[in-house]
Biopython code that builds the backbone (N, CA, C, O; Angstrom):
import numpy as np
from Bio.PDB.StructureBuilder import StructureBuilder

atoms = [
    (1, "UNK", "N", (104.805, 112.646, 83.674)),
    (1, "UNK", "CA", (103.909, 111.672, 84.236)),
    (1, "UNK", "C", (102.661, 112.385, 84.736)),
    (1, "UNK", "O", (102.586, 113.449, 85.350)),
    (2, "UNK", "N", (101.861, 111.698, 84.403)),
    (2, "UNK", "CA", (100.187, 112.556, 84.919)),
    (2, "UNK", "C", (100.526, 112.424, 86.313)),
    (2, "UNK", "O", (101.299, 111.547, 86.699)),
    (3, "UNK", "N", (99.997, 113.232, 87.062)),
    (3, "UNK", "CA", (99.412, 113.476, 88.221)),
    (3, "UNK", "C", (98.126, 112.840, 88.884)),
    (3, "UNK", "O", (96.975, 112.952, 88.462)),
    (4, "UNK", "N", (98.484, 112.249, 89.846)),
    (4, "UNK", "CA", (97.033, 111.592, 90.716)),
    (4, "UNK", "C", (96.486, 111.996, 91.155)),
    (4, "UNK", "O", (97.030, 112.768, 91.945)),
    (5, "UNK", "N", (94.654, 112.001, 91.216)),
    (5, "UNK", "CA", (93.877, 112.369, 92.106)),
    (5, "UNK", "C", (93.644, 112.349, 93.430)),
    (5, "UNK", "O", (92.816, 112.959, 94.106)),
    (6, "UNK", "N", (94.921, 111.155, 93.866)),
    (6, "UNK", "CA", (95.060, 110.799, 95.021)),
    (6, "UNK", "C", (96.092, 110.988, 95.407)),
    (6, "UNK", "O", (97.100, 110.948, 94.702)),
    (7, "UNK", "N", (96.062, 111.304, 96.943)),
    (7, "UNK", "CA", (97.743, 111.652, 97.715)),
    (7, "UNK", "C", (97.673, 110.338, 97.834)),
    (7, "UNK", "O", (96.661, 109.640, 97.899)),
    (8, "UNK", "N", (99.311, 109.880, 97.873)),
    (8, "UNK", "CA", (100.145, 109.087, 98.715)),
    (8, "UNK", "C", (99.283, 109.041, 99.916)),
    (8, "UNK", "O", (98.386, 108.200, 99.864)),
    (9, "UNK", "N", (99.357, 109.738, 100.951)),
    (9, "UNK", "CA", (98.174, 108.896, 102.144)),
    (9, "UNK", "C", (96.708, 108.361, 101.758)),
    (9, "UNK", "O", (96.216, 107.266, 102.033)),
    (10, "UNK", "N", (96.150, 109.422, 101.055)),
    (10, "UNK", "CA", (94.714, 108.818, 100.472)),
    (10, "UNK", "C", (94.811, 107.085, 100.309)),
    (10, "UNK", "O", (94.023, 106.243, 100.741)),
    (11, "UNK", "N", (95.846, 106.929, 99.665)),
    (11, "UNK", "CA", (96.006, 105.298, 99.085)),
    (11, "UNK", "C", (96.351, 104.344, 100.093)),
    (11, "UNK", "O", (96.243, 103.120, 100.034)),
    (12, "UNK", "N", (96.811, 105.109, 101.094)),
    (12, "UNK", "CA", (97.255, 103.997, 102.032)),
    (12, "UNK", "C", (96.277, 104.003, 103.077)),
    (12, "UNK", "O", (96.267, 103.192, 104.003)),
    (13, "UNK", "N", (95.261, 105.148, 102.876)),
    (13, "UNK", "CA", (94.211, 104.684, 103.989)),
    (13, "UNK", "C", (93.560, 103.792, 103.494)),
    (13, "UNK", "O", (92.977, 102.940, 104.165)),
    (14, "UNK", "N", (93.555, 103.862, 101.825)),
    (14, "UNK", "CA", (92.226, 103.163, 101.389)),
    (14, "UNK", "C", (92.818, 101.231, 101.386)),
    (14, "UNK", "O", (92.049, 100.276, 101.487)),
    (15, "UNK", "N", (94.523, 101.141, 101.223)),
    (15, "UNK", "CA", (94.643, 100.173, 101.774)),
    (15, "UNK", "C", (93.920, 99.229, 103.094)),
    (15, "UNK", "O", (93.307, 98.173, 103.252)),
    (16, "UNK", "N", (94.533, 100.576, 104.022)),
    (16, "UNK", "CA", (94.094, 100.147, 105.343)),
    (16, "UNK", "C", (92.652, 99.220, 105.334)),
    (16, "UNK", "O", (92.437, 98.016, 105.479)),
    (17, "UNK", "N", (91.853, 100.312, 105.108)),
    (17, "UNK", "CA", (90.143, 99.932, 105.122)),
    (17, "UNK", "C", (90.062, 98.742, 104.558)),
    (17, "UNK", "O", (89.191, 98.048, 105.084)),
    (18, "UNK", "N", (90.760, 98.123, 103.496)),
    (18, "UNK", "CA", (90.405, 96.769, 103.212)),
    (18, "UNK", "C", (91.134, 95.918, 103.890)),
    (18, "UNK", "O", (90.529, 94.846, 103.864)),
    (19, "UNK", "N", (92.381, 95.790, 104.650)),
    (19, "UNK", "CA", (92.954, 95.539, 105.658)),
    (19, "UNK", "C", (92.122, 95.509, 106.885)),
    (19, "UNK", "O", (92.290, 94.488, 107.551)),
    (20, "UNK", "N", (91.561, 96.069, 107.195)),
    (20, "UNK", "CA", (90.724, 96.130, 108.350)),
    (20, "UNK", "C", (89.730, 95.341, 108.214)),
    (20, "UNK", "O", (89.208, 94.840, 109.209)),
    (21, "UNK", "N", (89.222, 95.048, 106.780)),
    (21, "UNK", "CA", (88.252, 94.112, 106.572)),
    (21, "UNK", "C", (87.285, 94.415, 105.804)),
    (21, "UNK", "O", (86.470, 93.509, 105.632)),
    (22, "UNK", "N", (87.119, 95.266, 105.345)),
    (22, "UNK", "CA", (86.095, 96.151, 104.541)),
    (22, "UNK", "C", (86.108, 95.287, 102.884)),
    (22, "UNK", "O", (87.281, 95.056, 102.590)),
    (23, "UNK", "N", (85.540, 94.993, 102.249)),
    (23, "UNK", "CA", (85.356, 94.176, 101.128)),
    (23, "UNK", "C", (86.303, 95.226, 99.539)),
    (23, "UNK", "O", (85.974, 96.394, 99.330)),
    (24, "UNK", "N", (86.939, 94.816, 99.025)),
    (24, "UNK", "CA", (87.566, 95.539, 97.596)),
    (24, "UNK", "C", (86.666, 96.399, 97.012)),
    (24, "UNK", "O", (86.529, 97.622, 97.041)),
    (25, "UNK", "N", (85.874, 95.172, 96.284)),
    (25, "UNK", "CA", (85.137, 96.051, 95.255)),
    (25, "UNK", "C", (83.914, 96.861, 96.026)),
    (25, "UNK", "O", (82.999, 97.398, 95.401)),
    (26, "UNK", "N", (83.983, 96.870, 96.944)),
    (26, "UNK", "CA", (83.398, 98.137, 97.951)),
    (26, "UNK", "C", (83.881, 98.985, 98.003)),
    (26, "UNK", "O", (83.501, 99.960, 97.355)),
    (27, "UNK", "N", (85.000, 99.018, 98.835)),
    (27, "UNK", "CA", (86.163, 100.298, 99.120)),
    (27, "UNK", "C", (86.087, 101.295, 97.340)),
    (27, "UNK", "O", (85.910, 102.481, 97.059)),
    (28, "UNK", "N", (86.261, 100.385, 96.743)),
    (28, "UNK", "CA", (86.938, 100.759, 94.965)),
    (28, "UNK", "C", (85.452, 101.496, 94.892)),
    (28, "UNK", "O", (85.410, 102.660, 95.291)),
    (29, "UNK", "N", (84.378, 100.958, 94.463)),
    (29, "UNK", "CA", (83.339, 101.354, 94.138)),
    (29, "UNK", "C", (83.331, 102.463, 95.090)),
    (29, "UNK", "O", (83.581, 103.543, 94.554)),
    (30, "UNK", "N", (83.125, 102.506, 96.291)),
    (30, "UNK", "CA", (82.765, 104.357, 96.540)),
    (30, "UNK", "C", (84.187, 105.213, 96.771)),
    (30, "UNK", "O", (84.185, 106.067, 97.658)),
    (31, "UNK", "N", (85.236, 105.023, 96.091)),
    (31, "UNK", "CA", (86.163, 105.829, 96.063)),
    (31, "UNK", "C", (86.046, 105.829, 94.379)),
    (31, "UNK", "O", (86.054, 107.007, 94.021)),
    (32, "UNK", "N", (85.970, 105.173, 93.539)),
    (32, "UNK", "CA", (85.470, 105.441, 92.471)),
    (32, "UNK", "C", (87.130, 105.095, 91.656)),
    (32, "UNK", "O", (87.696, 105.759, 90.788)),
    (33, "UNK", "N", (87.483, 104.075, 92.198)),
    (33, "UNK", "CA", (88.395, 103.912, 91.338)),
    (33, "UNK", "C", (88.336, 102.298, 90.949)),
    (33, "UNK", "O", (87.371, 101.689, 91.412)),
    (34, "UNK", "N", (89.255, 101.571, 90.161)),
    (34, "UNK", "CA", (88.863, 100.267, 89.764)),
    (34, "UNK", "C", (89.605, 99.549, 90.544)),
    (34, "UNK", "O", (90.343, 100.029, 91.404)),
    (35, "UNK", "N", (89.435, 98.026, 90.245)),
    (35, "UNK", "CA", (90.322, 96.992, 91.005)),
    (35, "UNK", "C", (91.013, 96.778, 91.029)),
    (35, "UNK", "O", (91.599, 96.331, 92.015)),
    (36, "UNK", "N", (91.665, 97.036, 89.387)),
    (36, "UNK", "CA", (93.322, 97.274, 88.651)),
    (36, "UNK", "C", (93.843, 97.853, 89.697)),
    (36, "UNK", "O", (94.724, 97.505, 90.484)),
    (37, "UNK", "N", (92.904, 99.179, 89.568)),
    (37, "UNK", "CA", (94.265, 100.474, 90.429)),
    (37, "UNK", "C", (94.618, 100.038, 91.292)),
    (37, "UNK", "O", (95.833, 100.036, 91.493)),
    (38, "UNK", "N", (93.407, 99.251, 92.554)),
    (38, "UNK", "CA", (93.570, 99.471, 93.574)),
    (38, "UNK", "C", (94.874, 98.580, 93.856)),
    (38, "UNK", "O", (95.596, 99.075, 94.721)),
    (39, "UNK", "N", (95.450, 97.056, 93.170)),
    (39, "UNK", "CA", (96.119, 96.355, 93.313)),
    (39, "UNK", "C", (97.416, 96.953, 92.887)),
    (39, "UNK", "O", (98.412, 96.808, 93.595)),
    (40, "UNK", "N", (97.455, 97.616, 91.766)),
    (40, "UNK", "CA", (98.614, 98.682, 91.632)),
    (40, "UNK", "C", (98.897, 99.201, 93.313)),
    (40, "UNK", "O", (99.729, 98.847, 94.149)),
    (41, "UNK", "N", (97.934, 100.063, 93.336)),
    (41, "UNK", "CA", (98.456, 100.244, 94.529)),
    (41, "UNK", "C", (99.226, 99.571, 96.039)),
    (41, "UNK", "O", (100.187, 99.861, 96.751)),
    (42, "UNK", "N", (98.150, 98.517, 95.997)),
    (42, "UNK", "CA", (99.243, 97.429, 97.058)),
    (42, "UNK", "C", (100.208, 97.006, 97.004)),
    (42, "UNK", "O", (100.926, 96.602, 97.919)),
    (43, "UNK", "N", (100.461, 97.045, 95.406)),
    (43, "UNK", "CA", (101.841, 96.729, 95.052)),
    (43, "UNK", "C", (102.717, 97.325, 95.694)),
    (43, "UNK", "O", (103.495, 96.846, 96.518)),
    (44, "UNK", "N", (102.582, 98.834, 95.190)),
    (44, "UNK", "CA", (103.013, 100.065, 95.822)),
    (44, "UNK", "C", (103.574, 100.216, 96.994)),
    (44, "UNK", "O", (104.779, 100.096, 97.219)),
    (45, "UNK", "N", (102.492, 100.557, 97.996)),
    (45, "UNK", "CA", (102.411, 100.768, 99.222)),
    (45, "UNK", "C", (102.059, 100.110, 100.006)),
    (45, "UNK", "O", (101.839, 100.528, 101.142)),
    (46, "UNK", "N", (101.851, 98.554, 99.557)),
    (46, "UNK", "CA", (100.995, 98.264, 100.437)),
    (46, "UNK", "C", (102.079, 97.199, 101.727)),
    (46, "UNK", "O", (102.852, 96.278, 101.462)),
    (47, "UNK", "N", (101.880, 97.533, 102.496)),
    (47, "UNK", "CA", (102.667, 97.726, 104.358)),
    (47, "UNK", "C", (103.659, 98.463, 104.646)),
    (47, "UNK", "O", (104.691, 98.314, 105.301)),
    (48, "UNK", "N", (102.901, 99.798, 103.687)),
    (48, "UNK", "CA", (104.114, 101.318, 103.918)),
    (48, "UNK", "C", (103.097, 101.517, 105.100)),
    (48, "UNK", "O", (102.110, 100.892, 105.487)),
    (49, "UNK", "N", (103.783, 102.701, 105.527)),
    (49, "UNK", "CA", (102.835, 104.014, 106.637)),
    (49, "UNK", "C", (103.119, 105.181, 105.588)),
    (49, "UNK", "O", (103.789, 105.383, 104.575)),
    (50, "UNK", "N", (102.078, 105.928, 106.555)),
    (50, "UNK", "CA", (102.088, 107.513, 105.358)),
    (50, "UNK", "C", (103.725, 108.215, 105.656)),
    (50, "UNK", "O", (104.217, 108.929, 104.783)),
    (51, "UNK", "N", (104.401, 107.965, 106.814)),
    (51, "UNK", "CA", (105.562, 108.524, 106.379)),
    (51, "UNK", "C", (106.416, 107.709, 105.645)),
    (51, "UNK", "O", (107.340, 108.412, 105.236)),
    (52, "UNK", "N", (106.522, 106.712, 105.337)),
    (52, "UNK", "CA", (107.265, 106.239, 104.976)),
    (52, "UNK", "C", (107.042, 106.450, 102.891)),
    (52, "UNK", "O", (107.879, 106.487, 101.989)),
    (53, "UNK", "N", (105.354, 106.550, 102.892)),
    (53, "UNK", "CA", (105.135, 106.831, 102.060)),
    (53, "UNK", "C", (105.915, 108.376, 100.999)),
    (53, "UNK", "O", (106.296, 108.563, 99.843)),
    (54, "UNK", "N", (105.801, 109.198, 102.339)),
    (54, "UNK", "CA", (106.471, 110.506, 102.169)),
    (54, "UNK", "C", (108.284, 110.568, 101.796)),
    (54, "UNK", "O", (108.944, 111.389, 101.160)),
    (55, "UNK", "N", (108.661, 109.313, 102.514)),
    (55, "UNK", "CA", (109.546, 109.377, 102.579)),
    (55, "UNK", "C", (110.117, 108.666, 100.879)),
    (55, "UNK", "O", (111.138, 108.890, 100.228)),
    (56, "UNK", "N", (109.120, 107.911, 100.656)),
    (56, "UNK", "CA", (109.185, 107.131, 99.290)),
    (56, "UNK", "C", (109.289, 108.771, 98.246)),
    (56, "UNK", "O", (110.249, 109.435, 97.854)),
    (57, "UNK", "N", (107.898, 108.911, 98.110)),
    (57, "UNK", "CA", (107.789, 110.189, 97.188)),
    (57, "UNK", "C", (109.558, 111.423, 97.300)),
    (57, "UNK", "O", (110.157, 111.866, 96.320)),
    (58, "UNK", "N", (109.828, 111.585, 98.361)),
    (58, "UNK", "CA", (111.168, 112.344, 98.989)),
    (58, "UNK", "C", (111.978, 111.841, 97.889)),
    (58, "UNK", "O", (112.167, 112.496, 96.864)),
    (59, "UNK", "N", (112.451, 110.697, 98.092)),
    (59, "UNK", "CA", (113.213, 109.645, 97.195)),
    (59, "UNK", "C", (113.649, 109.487, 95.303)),
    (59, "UNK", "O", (114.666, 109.293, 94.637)),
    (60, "UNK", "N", (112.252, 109.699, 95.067)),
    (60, "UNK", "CA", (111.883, 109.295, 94.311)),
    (60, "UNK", "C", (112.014, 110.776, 93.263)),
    (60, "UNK", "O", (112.225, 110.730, 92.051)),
    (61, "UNK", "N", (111.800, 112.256, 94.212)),
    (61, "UNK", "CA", (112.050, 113.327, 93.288)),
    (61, "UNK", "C", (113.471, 113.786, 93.511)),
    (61, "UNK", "O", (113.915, 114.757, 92.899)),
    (62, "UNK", "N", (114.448, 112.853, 94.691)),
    (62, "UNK", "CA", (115.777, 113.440, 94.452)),
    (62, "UNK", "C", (116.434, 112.447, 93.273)),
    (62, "UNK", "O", (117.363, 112.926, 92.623)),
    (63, "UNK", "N", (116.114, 111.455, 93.053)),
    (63, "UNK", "CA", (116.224, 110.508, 92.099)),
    (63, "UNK", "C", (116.128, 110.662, 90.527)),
    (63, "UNK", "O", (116.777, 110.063, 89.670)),
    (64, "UNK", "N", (114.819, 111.943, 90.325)),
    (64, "UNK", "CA", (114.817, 111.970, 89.180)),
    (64, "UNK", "C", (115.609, 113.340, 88.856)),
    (64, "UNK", "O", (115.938, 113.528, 87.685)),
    (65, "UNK", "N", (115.963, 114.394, 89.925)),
    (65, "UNK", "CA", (116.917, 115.336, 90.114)),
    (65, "UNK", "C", (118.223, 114.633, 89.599)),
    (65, "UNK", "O", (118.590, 114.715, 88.427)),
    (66, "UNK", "N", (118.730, 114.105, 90.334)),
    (66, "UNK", "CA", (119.875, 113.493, 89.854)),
    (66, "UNK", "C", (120.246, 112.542, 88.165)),
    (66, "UNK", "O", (121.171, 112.469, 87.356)),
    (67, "UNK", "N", (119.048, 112.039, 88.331)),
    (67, "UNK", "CA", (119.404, 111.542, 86.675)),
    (67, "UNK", "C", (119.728, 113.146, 85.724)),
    (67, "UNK", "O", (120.695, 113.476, 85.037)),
    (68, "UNK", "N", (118.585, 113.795, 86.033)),
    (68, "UNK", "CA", (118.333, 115.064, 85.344)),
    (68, "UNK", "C", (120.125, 115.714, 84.925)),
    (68, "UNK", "O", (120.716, 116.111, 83.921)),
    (69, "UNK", "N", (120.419, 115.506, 86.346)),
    (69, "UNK", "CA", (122.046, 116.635, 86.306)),
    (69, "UNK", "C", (122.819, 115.188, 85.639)),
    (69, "UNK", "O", (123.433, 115.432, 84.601)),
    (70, "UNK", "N", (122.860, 113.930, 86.035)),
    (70, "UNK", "CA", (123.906, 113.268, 85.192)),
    (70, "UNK", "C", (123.653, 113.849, 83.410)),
    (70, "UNK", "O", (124.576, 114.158, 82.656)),
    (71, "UNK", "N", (122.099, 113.875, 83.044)),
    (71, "UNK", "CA", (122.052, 113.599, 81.297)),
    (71, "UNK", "C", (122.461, 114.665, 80.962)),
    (71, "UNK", "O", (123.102, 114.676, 79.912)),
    (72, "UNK", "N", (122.239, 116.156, 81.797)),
    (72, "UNK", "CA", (122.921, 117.380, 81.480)),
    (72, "UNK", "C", (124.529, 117.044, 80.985)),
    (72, "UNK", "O", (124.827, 117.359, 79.833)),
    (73, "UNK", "N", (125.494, 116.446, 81.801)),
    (73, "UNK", "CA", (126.824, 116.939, 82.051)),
    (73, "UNK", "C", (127.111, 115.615, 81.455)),
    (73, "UNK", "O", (128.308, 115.518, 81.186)),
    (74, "UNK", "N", (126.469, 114.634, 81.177)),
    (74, "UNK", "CA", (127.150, 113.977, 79.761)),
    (74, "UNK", "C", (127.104, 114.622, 78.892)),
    (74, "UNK", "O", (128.131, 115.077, 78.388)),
    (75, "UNK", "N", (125.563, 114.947, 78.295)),
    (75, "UNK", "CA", (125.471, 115.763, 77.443)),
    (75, "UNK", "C", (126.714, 116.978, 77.029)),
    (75, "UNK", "O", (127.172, 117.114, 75.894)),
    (76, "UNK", "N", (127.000, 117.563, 77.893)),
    (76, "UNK", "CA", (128.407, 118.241, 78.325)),
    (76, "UNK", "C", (129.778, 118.271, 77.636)),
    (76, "UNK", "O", (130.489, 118.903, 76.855)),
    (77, "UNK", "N", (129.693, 117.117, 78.470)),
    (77, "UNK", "CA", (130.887, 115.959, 78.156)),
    (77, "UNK", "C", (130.942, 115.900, 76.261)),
    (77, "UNK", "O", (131.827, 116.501, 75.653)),
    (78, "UNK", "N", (130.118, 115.284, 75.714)),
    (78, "UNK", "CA", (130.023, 114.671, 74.523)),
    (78, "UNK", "C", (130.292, 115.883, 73.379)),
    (78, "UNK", "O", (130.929, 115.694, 72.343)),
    (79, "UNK", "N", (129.709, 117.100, 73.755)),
    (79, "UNK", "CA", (130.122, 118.391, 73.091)),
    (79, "UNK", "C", (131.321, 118.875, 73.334)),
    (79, "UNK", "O", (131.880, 119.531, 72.455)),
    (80, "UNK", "N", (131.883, 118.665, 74.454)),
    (80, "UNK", "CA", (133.294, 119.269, 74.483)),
    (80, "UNK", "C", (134.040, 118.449, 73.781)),
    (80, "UNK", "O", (134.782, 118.990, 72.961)),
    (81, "UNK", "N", (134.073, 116.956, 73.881)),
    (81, "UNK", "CA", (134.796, 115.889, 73.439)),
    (81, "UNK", "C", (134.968, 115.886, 71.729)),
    (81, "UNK", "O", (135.943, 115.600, 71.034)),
    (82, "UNK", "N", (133.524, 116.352, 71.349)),
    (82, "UNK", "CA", (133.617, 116.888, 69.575)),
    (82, "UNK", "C", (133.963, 117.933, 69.503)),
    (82, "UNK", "O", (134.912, 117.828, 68.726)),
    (83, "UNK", "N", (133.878, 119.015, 69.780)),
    (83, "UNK", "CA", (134.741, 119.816, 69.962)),
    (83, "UNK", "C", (136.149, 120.051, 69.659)),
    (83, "UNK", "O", (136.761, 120.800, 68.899)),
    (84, "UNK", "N", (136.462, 119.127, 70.540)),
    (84, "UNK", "CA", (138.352, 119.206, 71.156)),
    (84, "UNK", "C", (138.414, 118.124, 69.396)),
    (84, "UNK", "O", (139.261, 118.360, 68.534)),
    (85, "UNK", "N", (137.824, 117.520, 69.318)),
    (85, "UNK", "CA", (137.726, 116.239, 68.025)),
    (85, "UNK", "C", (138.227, 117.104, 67.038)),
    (85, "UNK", "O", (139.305, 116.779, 66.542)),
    (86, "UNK", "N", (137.743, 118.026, 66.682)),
    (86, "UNK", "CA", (137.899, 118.668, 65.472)),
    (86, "UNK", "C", (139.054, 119.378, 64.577)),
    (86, "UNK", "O", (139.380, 120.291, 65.336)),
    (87, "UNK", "N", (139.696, 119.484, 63.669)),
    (87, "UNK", "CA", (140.604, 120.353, 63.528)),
    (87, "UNK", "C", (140.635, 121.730, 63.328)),
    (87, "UNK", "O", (139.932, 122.173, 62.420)),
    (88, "UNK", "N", (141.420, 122.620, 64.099)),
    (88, "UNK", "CA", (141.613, 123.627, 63.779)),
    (88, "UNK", "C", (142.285, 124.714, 62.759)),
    (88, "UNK", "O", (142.124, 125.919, 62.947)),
]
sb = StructureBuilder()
sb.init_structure("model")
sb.init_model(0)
sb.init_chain("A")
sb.init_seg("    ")
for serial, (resi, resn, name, xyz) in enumerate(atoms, 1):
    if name == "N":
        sb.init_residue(resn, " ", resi, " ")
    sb.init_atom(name, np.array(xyz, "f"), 0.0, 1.0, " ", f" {name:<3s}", serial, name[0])
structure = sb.get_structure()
């Protein structure tokens, strides 16, 4: 997955600021990103806090750790199982 130009807090300040009242395609225009994104983003985060944000991202890389070790040790699994399959 590409990498963002923006931290996890970056996005939730820039939430904030339009929360606070500050107009969209303002905020977007001098952060230089579009309107799409920015709604992606609310999707996202929007009535996280930055820790919680942190705590999301935390989540989210023990998550893909773990798939990682399940596809290993099926993988595993499926070779020993042909294996043992075979005649000797």
């Amino acid at each position: 997955m590409r990498k963002s130009r923006f931290s996890e807090e970056q996005m939730i300040r820039l939430l904030q600021r339009v929360d606070a009242g500050e107009a969209v395609k303002g905020v977007c225009r001098d952060v230089g990103i579009s309107e799409k994104t920015y709604y992606r983003w609310k999707a996202k985060f929007g009535g996280m806090g930055v820790s919680e944000a942190r705590r999301l991202r935390e989540l989210e890389e023990e998550n893909r750790r773990l798939k990682t070790a399940v596809a290993e040790l099926t993988l595993d699994k499926q070779v020993l199982k042909d294996a043992l399959s075979r005649k000797w």
